[in-house]
N, C-alpha and C positions, 0 to 999 in steps of 0.2 A: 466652546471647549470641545474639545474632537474626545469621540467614548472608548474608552477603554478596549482593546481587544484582546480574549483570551483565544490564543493556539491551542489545541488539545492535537498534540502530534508528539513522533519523537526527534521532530528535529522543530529548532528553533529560528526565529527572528528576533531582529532589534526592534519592531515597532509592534512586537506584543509580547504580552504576558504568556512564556510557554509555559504548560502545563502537560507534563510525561503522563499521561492517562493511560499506558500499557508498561508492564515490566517484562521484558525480552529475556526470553533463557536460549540459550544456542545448545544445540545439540549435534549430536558428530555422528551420525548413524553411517557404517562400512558405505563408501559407493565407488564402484570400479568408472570411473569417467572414461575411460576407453573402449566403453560397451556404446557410447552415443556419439550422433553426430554432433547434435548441439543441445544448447542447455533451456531452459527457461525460466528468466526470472520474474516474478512480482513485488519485490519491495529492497528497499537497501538492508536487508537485515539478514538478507541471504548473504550479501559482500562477505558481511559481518563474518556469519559461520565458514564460510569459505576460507577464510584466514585461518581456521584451524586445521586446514586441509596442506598436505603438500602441493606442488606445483602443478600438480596433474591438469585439474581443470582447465590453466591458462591457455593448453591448445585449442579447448572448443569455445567455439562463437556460444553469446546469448542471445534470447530474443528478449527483450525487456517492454516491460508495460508501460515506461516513462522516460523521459528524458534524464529525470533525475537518479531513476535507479539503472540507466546506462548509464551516468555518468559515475555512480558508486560500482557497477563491477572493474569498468574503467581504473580506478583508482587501484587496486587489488592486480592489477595487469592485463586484466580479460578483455577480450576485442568485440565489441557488439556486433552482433549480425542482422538485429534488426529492432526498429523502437513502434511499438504501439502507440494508441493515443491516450492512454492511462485506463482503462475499459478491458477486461479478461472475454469480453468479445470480442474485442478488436483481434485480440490473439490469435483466436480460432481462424483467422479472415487470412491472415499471415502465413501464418502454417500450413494453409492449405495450398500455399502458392511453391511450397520444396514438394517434393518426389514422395510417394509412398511409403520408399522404401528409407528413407530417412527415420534416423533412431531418436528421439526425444530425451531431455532429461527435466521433467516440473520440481525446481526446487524449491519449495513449500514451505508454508505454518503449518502448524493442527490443525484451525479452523482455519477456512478460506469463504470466501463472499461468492466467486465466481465458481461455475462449471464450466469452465469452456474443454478441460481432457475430455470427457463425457460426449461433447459435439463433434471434437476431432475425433475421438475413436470411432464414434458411429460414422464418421467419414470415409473409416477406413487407415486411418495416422496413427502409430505406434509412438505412444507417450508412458514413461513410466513417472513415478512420482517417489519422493523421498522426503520426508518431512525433518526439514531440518534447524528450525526452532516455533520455541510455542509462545505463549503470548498470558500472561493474565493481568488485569487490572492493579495500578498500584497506587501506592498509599496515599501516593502527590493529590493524588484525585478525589480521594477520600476526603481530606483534611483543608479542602479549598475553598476559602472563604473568597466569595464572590463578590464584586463591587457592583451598586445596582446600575439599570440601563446599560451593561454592556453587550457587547458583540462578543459570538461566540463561531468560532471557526473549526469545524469536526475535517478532521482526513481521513477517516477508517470507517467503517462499523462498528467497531469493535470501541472506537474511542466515542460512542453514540453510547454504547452496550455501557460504559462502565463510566459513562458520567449520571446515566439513568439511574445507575445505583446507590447514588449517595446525593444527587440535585434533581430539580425539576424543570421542564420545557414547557411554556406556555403558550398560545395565541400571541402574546407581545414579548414574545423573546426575538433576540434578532440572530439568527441561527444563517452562516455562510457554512454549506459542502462542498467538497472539493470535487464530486464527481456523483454520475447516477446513481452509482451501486453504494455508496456512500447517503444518497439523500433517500432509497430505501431503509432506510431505518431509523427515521428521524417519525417520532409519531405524529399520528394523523390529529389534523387540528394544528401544528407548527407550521409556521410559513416561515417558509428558508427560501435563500438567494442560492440559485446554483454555478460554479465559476464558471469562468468562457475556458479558462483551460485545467486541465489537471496539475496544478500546482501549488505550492504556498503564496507565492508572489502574485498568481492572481488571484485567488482568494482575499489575501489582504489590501488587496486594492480595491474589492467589492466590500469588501466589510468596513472600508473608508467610506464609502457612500452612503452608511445610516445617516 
């Protein structure tokens, strides 16, 4: 009998158990998108907020961290300018490959996992940043009765951060990450399987192999 796999993301499959382990608030903070050349995104949850937005932004390219979240600003009508490999260094690698004088736009959470503005500016790359939604733990997560010997599959840190709050990770838990910056937060003493790409679909194909 094949074990149980719980998602902890905000998006979902059919061959697990999703469980929403962040509550998303979007925020609309003033941003003149004609002050930049292009934009940069790290998650589909910027699309999200961008919808609140008039049509402005659709003339500038993104640079996205995934495939997944160019294919979310995609949807919204935005033209991707370029896809990392799911990694906020890769970013840094990217960007340094446009002109100096190129205008950035990092559209952001509150918290974030990665520095990579920090690396480009010391570069000498002009990035500004706007935070435009936050993130906190929610209830799904609290209130989740676990079935034993299963697989547990994180996308975030942050979905590491607020399962730690209410369940426990042990030596024989069988814990799939989606990505490095991701398997930084998984405590020491857990052994986790790390995916070969930054996605859901390969995660849940390793998290088949328990």
């Amino acid at each position: 009998m094949s074990k149980q796999i719980y998602l902890f993301s905000t998006s979902s499959h059919p061959d697990t158990i999703n469980v929403n382990s962040l509550h998303v608030t979007l925020l609309r903070p003033d941003i003149d998108f004609y002050k930049y050349d292009y934009l940069i995104i790290t998650s589909k949850q910027v699309s999200n907020a961008l919808k609140c937005y008039n049509n402005d932004y659709i003339a500038k390219k993104a640079l996205c961290i995934s495939k997944h979240t160019a294919t979310s600003y995609e949807s919204i009508g935005g033209t991707v300018l370029d896809i990392a490999d799911g990694y906020g260094d890769d970013i840094s690698k990217l960007v340094m490959n446009y002109p100096k004088k190129s205008k950035w736009l990092y559209l952001r959470a509150k918290e974030i996992a990665s520095d990579f503005v920090s690396t480009c500016r010391n570069g000498g790359f002009n990035i500004d940043e706007k935070i435009i939604y936050e993130t906190s733990c929610s209830k799904d997560i609290e209130t989740l009765q676990l079935k034993p010997d299963s697989v547990f599959i994180f996308t975030s840190p942050s979905s590491i951060k607020c399962f730690l709050n209410s369940h426990q990770l042990s030596s024989d838990s069988k814990v799939v990450v989606i990505g490095e910056t991701t398997a930084k937060s998984v405590p020491k003493g857990v052994i986790y399987k790390l995916s070969d790409e930054t996605s859901i679909e390969s995660c849940i194909k390793l998290a088949k192999t328990f």
